[in-house]
Backbone as a printed PyTorch tensor [residue, N CA C, xyz], in Angstrom:
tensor([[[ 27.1150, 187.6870,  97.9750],
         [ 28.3180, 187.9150,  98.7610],
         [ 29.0490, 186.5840,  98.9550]],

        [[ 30.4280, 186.3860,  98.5470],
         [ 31.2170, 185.6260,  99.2810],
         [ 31.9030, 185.5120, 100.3500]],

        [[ 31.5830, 185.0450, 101.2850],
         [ 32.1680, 184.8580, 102.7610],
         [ 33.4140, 183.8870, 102.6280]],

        [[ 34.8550, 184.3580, 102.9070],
         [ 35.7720, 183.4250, 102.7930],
         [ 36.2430, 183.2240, 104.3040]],

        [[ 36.4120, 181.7920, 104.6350],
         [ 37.0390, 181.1790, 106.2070],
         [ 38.4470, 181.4000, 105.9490]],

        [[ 39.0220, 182.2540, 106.6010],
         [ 40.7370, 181.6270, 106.9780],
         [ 40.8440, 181.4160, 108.0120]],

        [[ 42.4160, 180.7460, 108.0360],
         [ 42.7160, 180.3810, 109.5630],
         [ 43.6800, 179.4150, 109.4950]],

        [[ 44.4190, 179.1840, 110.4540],
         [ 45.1320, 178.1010, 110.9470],
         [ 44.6530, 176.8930, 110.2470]],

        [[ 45.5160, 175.4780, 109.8900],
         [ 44.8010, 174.3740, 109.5000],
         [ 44.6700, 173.7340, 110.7900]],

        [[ 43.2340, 173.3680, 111.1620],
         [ 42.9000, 172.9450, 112.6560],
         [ 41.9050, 173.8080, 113.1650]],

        [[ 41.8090, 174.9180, 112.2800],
         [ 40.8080, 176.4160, 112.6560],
         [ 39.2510, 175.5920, 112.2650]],

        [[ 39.2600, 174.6220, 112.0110],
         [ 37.9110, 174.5020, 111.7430],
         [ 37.1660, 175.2870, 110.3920]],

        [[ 37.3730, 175.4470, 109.1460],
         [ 37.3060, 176.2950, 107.8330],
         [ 36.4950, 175.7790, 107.3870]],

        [[ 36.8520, 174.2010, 107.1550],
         [ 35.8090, 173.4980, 106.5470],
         [ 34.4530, 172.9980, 106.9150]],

        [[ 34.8250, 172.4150, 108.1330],
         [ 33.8300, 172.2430, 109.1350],
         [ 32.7400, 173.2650, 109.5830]],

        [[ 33.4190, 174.4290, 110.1620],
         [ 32.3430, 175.4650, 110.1800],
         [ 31.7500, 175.9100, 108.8740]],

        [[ 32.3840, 175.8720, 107.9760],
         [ 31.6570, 176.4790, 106.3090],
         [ 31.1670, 175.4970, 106.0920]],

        [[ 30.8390, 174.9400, 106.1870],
         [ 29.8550, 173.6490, 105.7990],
         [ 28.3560, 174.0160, 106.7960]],

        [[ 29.0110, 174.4380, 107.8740],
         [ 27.5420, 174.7290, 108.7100],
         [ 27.1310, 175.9800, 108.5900]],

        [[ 28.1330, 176.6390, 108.2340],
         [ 27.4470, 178.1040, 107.8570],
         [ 26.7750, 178.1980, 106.7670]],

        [[ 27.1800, 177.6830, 105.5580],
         [ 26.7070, 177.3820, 104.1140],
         [ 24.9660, 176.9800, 104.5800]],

        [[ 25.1470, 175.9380, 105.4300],
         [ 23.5240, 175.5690, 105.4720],
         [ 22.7650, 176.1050, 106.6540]],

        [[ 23.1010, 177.0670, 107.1210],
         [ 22.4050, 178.0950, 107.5850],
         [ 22.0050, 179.5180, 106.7290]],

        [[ 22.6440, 179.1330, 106.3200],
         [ 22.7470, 180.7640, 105.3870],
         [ 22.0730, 180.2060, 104.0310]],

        [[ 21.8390, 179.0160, 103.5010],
         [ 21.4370, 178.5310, 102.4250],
         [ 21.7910, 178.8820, 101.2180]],

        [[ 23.1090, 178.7720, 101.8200],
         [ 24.4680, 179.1130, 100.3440],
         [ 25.2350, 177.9280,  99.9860]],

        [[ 25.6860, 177.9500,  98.9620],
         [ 26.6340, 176.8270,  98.4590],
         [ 27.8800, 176.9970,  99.3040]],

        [[ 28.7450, 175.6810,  99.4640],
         [ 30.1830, 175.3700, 100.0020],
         [ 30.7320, 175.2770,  99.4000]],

        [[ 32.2990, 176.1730,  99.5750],
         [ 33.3790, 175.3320,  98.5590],
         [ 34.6590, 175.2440,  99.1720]],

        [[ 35.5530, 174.0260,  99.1500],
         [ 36.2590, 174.1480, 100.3510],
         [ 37.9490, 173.8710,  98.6570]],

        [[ 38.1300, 174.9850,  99.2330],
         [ 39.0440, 174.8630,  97.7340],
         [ 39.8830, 174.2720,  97.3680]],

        [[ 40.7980, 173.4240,  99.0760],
         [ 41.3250, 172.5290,  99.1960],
         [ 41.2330, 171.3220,  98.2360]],

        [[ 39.4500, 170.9060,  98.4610],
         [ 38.7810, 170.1440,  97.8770],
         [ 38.8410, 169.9110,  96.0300]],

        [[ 38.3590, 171.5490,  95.7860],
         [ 38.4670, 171.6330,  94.2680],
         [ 39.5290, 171.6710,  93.6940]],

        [[ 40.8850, 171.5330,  94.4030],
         [ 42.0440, 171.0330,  93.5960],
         [ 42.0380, 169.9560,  93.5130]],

        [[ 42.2500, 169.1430,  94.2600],
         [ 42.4060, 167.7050,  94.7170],
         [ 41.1850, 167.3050,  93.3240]],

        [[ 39.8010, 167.6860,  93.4540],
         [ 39.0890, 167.2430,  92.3760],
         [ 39.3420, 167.0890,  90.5780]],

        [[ 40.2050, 168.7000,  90.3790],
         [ 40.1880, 168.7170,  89.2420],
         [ 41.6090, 168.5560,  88.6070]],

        [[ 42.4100, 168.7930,  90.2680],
         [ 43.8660, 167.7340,  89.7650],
         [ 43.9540, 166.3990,  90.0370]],

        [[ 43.2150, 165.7070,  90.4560],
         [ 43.1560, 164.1760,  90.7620],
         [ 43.8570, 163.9990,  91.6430]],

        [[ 44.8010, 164.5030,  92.3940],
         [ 45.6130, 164.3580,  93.9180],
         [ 45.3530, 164.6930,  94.8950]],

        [[ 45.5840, 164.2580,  95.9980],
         [ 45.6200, 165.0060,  97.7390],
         [ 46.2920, 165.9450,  97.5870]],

        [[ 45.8650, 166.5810,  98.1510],
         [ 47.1110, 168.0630,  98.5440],
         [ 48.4930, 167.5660,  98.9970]],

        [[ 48.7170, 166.9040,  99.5360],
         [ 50.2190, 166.5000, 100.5080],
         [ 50.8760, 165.5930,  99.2260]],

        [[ 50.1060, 164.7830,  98.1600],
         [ 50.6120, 164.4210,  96.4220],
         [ 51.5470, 165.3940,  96.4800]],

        [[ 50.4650, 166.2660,  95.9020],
         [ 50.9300, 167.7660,  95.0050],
         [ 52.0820, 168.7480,  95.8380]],

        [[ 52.0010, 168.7450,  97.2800],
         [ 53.2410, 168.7660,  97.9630],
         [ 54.4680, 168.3820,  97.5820]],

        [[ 54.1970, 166.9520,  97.5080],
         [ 55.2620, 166.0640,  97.4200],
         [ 56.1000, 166.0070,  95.9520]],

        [[ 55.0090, 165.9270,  95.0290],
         [ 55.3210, 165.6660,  93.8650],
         [ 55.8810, 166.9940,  92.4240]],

        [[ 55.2440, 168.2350,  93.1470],
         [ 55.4710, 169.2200,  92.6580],
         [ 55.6530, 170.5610,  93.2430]],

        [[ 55.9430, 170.3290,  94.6230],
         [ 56.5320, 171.2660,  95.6440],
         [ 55.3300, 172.5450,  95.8160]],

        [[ 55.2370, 173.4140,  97.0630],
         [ 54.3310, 174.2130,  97.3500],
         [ 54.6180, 175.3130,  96.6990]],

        [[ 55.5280, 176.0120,  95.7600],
         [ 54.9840, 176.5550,  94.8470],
         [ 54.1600, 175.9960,  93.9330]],

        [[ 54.0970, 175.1910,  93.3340],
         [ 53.1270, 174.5170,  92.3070],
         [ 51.3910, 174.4980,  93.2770]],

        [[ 51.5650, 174.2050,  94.2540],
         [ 50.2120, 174.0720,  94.9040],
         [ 49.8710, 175.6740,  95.0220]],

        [[ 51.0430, 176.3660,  95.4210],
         [ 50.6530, 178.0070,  95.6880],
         [ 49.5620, 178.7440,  94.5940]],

        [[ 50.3900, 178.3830,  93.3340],
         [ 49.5790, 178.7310,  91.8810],
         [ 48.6930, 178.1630,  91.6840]],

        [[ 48.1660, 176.8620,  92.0830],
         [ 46.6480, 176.3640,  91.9880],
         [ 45.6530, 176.8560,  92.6060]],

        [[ 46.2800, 177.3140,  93.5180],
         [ 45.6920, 177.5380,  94.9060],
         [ 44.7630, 179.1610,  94.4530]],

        [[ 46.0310, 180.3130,  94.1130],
         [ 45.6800, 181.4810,  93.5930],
         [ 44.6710, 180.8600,  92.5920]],

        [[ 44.7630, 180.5650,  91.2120],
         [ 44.5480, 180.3410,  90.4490],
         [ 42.3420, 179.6020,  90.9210]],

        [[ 42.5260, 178.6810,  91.5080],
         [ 41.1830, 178.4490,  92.0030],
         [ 40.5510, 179.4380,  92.4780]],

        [[ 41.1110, 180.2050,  93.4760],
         [ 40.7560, 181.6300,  94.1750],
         [ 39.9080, 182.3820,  93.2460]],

        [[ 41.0070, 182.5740,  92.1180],
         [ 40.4810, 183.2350,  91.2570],
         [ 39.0550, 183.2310,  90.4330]],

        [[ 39.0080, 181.5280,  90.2820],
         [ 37.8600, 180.9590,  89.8260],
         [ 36.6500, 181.3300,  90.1440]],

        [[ 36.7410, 181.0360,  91.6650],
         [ 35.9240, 181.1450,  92.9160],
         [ 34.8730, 182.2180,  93.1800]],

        [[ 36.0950, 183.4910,  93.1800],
         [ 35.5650, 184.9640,  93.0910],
         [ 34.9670, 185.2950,  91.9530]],

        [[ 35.4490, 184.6080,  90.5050],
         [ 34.5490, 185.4680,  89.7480],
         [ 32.9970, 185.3390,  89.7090]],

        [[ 32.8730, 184.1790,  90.3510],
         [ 31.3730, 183.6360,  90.3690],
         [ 30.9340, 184.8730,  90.9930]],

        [[ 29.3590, 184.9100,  90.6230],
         [ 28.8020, 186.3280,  91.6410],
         [ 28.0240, 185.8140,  92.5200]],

        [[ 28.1270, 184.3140,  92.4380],
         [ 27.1690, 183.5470,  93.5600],
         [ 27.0840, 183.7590,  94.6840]],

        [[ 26.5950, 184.1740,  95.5990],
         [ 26.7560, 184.0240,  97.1840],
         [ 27.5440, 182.5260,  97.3280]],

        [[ 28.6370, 182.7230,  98.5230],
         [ 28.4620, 181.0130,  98.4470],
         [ 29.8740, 181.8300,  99.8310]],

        [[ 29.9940, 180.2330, 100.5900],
         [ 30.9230, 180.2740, 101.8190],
         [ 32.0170, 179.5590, 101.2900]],

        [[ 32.9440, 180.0200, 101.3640],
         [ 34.4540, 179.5980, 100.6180],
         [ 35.6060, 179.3450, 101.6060]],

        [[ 35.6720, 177.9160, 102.0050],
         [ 36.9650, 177.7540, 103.2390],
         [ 37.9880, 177.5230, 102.2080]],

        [[ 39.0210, 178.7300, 102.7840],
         [ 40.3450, 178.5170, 101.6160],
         [ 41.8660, 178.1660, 102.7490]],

        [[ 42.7710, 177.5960, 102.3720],
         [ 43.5090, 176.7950, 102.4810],
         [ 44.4690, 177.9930, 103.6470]],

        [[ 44.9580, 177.3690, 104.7600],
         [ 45.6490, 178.1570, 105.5350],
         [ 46.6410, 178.9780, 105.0390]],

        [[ 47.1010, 178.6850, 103.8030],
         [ 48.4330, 179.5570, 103.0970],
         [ 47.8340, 180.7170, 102.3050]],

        [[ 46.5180, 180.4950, 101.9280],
         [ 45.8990, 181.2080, 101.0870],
         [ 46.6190, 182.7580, 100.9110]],

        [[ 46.5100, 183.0280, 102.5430],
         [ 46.8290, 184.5380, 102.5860],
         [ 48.4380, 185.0890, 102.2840]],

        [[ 49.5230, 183.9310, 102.0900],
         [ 50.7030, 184.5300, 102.0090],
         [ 50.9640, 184.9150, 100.4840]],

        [[ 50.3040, 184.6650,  99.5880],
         [ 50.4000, 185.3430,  98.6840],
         [ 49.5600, 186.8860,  98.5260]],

        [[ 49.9430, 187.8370,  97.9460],
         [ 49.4040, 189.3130,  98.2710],
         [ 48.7490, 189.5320,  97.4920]],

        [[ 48.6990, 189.1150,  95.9910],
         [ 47.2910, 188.8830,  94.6320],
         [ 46.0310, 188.4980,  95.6930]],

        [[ 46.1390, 187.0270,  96.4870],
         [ 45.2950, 186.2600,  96.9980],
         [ 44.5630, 187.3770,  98.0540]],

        [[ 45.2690, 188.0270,  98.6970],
         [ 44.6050, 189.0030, 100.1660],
         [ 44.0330, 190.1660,  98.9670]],

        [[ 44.3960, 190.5760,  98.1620],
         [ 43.7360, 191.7000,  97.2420],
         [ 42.2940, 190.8320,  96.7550]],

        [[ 42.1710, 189.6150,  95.9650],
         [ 41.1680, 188.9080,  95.4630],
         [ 40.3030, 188.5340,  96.7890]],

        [[ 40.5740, 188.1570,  97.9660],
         [ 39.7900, 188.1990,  99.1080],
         [ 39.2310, 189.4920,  99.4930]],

        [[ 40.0050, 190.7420,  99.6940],
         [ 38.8840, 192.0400, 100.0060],
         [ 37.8960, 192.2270,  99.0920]],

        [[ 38.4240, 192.3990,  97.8220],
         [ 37.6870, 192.8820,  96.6030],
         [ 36.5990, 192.2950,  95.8200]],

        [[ 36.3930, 190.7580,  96.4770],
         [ 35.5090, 189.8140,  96.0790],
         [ 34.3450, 189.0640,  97.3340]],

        [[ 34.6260, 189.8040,  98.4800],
         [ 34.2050, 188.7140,  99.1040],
         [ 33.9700, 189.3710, 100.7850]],

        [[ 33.9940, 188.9480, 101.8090],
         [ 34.2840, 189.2060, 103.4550],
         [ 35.0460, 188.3430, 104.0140]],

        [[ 36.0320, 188.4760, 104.5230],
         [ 37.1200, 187.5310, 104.7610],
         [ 36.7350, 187.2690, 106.3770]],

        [[ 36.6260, 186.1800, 107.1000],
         [ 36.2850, 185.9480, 108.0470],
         [ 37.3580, 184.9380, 109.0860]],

        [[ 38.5540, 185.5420, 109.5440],
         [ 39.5110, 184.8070, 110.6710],
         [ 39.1830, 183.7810, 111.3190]],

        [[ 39.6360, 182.3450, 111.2910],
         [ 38.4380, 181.4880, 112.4160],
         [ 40.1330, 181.8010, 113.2210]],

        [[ 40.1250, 182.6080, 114.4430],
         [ 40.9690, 182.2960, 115.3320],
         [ 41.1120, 181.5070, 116.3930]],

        [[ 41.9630, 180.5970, 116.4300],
         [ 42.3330, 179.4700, 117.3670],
         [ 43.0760, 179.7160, 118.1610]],

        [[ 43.2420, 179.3700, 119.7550],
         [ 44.5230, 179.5860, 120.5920],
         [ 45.5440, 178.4000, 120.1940]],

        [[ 46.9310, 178.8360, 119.8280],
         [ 47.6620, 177.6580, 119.6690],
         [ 47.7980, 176.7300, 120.8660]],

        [[ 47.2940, 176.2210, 121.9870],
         [ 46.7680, 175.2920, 122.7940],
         [ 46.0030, 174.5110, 121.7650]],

        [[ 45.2590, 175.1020, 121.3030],
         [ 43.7590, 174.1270, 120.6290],
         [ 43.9700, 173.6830, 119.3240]],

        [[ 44.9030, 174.2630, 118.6380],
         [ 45.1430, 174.0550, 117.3850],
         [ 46.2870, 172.9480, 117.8530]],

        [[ 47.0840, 172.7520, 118.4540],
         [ 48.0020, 171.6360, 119.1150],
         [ 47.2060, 170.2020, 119.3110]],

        [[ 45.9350, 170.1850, 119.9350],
         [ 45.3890, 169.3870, 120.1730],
         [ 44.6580, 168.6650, 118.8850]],

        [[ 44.1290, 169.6210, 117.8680],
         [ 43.2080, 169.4000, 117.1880],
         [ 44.4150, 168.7610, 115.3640]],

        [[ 45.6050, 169.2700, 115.2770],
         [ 46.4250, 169.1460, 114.3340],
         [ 47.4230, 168.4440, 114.8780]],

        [[ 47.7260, 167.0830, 114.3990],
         [ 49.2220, 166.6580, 114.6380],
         [ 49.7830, 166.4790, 112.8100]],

        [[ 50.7490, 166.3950, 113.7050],
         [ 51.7190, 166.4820, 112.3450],
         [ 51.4640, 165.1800, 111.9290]],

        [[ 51.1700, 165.1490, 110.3640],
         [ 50.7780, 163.8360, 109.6670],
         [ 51.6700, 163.9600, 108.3030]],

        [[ 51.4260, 162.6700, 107.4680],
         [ 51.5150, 163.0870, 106.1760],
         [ 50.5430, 163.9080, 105.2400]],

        [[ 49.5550, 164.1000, 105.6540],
         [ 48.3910, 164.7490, 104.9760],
         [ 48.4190, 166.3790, 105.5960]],

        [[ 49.5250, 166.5730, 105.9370],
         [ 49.7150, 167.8430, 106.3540],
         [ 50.9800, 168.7380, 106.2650]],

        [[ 51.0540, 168.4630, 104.7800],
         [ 52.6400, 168.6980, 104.3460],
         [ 53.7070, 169.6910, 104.4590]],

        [[ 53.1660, 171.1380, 105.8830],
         [ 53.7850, 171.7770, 106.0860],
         [ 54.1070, 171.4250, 107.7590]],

        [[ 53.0720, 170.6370, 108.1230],
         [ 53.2860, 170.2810, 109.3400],
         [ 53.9580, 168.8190, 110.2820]],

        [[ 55.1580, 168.8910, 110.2670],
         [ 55.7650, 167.7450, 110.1600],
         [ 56.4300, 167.6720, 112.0840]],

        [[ 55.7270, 168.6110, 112.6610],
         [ 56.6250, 168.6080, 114.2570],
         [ 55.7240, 169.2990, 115.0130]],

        [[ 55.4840, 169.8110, 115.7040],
         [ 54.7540, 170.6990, 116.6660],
         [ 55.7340, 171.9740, 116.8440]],

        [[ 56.7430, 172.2700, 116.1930],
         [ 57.3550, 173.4150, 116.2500],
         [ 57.1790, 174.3130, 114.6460]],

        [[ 56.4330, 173.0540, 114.0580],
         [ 55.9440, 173.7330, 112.1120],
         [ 54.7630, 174.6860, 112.4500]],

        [[ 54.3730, 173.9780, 113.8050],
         [ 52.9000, 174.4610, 114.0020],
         [ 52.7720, 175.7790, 114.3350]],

        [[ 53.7710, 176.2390, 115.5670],
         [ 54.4200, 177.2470, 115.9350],
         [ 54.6670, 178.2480, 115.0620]],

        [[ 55.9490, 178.0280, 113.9000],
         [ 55.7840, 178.4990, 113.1990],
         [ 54.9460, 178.8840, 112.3730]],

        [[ 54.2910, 178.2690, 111.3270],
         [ 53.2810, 178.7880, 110.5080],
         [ 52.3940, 179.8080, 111.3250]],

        [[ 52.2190, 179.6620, 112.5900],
         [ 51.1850, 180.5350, 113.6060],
         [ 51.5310, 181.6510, 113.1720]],

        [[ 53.1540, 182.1520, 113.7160],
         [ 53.6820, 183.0230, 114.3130],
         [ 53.4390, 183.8390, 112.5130]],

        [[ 53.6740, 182.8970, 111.5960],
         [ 54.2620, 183.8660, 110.3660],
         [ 52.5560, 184.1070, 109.6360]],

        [[ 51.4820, 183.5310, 110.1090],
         [ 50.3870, 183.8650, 109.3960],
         [ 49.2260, 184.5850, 109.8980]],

        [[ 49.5130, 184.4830, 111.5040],
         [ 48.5870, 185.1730, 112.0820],
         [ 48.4150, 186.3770, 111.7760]],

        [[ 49.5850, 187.5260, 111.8800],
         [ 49.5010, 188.9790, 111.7420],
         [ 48.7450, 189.6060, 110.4040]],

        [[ 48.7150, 187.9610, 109.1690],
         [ 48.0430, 188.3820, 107.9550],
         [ 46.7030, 188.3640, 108.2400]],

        [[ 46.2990, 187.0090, 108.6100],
         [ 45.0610, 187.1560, 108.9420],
         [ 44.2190, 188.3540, 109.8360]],

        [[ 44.9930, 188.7860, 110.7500],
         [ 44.2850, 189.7510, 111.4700],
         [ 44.3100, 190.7350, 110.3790]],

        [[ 45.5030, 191.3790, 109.9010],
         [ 45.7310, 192.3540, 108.8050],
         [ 44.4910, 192.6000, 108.1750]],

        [[ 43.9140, 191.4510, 107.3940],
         [ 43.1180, 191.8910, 106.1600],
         [ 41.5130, 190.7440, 106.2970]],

        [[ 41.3070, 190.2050, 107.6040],
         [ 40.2930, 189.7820, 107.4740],
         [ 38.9370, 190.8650, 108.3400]],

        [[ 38.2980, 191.2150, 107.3250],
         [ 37.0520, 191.9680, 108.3130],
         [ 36.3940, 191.7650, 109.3840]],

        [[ 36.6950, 190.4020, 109.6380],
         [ 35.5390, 189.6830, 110.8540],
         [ 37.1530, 188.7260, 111.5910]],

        [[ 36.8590, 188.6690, 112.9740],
         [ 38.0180, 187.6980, 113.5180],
         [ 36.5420, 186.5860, 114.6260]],

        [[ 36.8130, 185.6190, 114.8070],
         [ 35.5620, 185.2990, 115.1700],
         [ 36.4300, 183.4700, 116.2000]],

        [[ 36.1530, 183.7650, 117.5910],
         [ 36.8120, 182.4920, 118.4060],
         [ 36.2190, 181.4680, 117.6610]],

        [[ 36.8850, 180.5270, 117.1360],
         [ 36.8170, 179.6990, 116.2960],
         [ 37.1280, 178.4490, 117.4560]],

        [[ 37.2870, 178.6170, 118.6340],
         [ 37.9260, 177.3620, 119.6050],
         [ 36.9000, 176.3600, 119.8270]],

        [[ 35.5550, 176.8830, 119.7770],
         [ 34.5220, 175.5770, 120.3070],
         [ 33.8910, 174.7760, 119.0850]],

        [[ 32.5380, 174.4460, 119.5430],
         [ 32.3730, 173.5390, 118.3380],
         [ 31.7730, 174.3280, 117.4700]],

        [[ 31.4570, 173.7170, 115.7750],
         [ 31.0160, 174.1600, 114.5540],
         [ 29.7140, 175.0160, 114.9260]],

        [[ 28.6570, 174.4540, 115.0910],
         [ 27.5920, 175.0310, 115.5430],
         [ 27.3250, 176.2350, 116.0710]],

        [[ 27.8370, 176.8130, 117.1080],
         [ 28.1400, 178.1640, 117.3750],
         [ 28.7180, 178.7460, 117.2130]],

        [[ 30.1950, 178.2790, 116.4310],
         [ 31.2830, 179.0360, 115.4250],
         [ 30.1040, 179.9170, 114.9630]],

        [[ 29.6470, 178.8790, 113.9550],
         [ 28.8950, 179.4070, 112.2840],
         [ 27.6540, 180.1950, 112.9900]],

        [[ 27.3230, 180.0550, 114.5890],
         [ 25.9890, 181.2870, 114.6110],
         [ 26.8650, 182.3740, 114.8340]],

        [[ 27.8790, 182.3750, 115.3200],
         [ 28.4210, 183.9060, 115.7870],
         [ 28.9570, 184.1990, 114.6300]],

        [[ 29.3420, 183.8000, 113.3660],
         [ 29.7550, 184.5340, 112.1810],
         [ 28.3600, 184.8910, 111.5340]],

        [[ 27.4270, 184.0440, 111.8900],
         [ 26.1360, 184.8480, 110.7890],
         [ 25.9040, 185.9840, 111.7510]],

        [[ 25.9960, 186.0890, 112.8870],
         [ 25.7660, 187.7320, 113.8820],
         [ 26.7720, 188.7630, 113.5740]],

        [[ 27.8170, 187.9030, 113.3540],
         [ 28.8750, 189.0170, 112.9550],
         [ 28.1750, 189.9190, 111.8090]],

        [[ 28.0970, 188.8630, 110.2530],
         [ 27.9410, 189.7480, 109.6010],
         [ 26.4230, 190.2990, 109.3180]],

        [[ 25.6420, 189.5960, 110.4210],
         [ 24.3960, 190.5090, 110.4880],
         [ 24.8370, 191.4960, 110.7270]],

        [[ 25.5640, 191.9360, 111.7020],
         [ 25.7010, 193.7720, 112.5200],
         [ 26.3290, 194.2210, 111.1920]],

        [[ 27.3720, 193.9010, 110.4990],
         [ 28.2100, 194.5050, 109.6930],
         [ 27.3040, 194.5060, 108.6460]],

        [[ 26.4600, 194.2570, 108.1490],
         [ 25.4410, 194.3160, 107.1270],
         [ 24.7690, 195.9260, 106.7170]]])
């Protein structure tokens, strides 16, 4: 089974899939990561240099990779992941999609607008992206799970989650 993290960037995706991965004694893949690896750039580069459609299609395109494996493995995928509708079809059909939901209080605190955060350039980007991604995430993720405290008990209450749902 693949367990995929969405969420807000600030939701903690990576962080908790990293601790869930080694509880569960599954591989990590934080897909963010495997672009940046096998395109040689930061994400906020590839922003910059070839605009977020170009990252959108890597993005699918890794997804794709990802899922065909039949590996078990915990997969934190990129906060945009879900606005493409291929991507929310390849997440049900491959995997358990798991919401890390944040109160935008906490995601304020935990995300400032940087350069390494190339959609987030104000505390009103933040706002936005909320407002326009949340309703997906609830939409099509099976598990929604308070993602506000630390990693550690994130990642036990998602392995309970999908104990019951098992």
């Amino acid at each position: 089974m693949i367990i995929y993290l969405v969420g807000m960037p600030g939701s903690g995706k990576s962080t908790v899939g990293g601790e869930l991965a080694g509880r569960l004694g599954i591989p990590f893949v934080d897909l963010d990561e495997e672009i940046e690896r096998i395109d040689g750039r930061p994400v906020s580069r590839i922003f910059a240099e070839d605009g977020e459609a170009a990252f959108r299609a890597m993005e699918a395109e890794m997804l794709t990779k990802v899922a065909a494996s039949s590996d078990p493995s915990v997969v934190a995928c990129g906060g945009g992941v879900v606005l493409e509708p291929a991507n929310r079809v390849t997440l049900r059909a491959t995997g358990t999609a798991v919401f890390l939901d944040v109160p935008l209080e906490i995601l304020q605190r935990r995300v400032r607008p940087a350069a390494d955060r190339p959609l987030i350039h104000s505390e009103e980007d933040l706002v936005r992206l909320l407002k326009q991604r949340e309703p997906l995430y609830r939409e099509f993720a099976a598990h929604v799970v308070d993602a506000s405290g630390d990693p550690g008990p994130v990642a036990a209450a998602i392995e309970e989650e999908l104990r019951w749902s098992a």
